[in-house]
C-alpha positions, -999 to 999 in steps of 0.1 A, spaced: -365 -76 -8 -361 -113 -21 -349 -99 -55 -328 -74 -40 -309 -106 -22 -309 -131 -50 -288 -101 -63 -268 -97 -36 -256 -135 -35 -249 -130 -73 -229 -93 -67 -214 -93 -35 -203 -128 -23 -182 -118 3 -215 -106 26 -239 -133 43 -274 -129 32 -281 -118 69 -257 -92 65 -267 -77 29 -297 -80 41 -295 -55 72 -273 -31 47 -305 -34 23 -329 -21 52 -298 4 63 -297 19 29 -338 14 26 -346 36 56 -320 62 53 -336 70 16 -369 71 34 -356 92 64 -340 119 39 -369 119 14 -389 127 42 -367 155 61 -374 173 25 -408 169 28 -406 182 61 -382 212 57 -385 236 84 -409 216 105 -383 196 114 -373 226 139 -407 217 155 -396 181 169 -409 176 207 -400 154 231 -432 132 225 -422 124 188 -386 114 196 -398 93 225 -429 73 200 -401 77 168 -377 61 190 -399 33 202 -414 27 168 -376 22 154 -362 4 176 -389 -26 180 -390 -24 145 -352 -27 136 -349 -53 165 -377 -71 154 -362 -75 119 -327 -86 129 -341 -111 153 -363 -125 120 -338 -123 98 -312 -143 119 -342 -167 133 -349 -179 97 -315 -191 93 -324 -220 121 -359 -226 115 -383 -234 75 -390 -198 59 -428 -212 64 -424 -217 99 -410 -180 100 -437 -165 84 -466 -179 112 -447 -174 144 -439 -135 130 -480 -134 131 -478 -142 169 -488 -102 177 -525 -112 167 -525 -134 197 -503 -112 221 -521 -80 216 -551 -96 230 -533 -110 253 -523 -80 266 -554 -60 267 -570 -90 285 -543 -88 314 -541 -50 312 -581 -48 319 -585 -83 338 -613 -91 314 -614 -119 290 -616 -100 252 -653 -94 232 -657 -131 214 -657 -115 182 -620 -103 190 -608 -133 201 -630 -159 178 -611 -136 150 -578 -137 166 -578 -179 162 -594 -181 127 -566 -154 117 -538 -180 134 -550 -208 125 -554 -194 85 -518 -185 89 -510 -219 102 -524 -235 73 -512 -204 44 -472 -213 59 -482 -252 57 -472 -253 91 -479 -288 108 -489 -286 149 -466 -316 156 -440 -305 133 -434 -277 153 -402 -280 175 -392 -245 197 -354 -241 190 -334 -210 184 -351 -199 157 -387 -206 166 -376 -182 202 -363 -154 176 -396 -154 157 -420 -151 185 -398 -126 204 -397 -102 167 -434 -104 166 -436 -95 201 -415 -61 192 -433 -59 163 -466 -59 185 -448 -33 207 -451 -11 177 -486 -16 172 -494 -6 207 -465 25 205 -489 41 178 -521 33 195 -513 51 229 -533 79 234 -501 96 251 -491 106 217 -521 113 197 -509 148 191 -474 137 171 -473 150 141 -470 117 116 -442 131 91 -415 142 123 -424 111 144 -421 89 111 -386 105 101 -376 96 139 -383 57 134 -367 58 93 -337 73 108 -332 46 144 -342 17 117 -315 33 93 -291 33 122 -292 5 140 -291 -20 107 -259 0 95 -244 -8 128 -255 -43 121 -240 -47 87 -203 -27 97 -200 -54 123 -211 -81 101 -205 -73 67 -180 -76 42 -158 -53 17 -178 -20 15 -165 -20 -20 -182 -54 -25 -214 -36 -9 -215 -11 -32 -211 -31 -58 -243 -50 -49 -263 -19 -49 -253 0 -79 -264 -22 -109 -294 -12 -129 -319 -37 -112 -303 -30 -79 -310 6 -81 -342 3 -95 -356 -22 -67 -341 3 -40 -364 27 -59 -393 9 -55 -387 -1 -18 -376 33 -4 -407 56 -23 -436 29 -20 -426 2 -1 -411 23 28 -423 63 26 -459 57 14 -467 29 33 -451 38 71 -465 72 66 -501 59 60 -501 38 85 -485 57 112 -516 82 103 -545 59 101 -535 26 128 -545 49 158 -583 55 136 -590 13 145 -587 -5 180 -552 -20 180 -566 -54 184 -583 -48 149 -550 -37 134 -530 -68 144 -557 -86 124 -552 -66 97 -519 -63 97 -521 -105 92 -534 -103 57 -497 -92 48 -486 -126 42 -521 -133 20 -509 -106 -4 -478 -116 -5 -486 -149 -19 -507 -137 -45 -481 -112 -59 -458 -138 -63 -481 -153 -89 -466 -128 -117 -441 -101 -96 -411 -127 -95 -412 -134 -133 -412 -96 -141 -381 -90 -117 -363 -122 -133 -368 -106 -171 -359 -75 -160 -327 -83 -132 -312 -112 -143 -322 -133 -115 -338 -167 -116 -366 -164 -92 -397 -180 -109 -435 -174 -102 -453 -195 -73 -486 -214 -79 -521 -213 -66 -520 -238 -37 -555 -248 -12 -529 -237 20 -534 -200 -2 -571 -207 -5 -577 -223 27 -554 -206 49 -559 -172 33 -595 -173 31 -596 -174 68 -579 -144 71 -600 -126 49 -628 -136 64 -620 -134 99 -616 -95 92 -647 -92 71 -663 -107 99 -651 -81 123 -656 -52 101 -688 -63 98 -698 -66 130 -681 -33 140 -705 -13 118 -733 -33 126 -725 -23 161 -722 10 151 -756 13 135 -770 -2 169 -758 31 185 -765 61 159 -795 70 165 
């Protein structure tokens, strides 16, 4: 996605990266939605009420998550961004806990501060450096939605959805709302076009809308509702850990191959420190969820 906007400030000048950036996820999730409507074919037909309703759900705390992201890191450091977006490791808890009046298990909640404060320390976010403005508000309100999701695929009310129709739902309300978003905020369509159509454009749309978007949303859509939703907050926390260590080699390969200038990042102890607690903090609970679960098999 950072590639894909280095080229839109280079090929379509005219759009704010905000913008291109919403026409990016618009074009993104309408690939996904119609890859996956062939993959459906006929069952399609089949749609109940209960997938539109989680689909619809999914899509929209997803899409509004991302718009209120996107526009919170224009007031607010990119590293500051990236820890208040891991807020639903704290607010999933959070809700449990006020949902059953009962304080959560120690290992959920001892893992749920060693995953916040390893993000803390992987954005290089400093306690008294952190001001609540405009942006900081955004962030912690698109983690919220973002937490919504979590708990829209963990409710038992739609175990039953079939993953493929509920999925295509959500591609298709993400797909929507963000072209509604860029039309109003955008500029020449031409220009827009023009971004998308070059050889490293097309090629990182590839990548986003098979892997990146169809693969990915469908296996988790499947397999979040296997784990405790608490445990897949935490797990969805490592995101940022990967991310950092992709970006040891991934940006050099798309700046030989695109054109841009987006060089390779560097081992740093925030990466070692910061995500090491991560890791560990879900280790940790894996670990004591099987050793738990030995303790009951007979």
């Amino acid at each position: 996605m950072k590639g894909l906007g280095m080229l839109g400030v280079r090929d379509a000048p005219g759009w704010s990266s905000g913008a291109f950036a919403a026409g990016c996820i618009a074009v993104r999730f309408w690939g996904a939605a119609l890859l996956l409507l062939a993959l459906c074919g006929r069952s399609v037909s089949r749609l109940t009420r209960a997938e539109i309703r989680q689909g619809l759900g999914l899509g929209l705390c997803g899409s509004l998550g991302l718009i209120l992201q996107m526009d919170g890191m224009a007031y607010t450091r990119a590293s500051t961004s990236a820890f208040l977006t891991q807020g639903y490791c704290i607010w999933i808890p959070f809700w449990f806990c006020v949902r059953s009046r009962r304080f959560p298990a120690f290992p959920e909640w001892f893992s749920s501060v060693l995953v916040l404060v390893g993000a803390m320390i992987l954005a290089g976010v400093r306690p008294g450096a952190l001001h609540m403005g405009r942006g900081e508000w955004e962030n912690l309100l698109g983690s919220t939605l973002f937490a919504g999701q979590i708990l829209i695929l963990d409710h038992p009310t739609f175990s039953g959805n079939d993953v493929r129709r509920f999925s295509g739902v959500m591609f298709t309300t993400i797909a929507v709302v963000c072209t509604a978003l860029a039309l109003a905020t955008g500029g020449s369509k031409t220009e827009f076009f023009h971004g998308l159509t070059s050889p490293a454009a097309l090629g990182l749309n590839a990548l986003l809308i098979g892997p990146c978007t169809l693969m990915t949303f469908l296996w988790a859509n499947r397999w979040q509702r296997e784990v405790p939703a608490t445990e897949a907050s935490l797990l969805y926390c490592t995101e940022p850990v990967f991310t950092s260590l992709v970006t040891w080699f991934v940006p050099g390969w798309l700046s030989r191959w695109s054109g841009i200038e987006y060089p390779n990042e560097r081992l740093t102890w925030n990466l070692v420190l910061g995500g090491g607690l991560i890791l560990s903090a879900n280790l940790w609970l894996q670990w004591r969820g099987r050793q738990a679960a030995n303790i009951k098999s007979p």
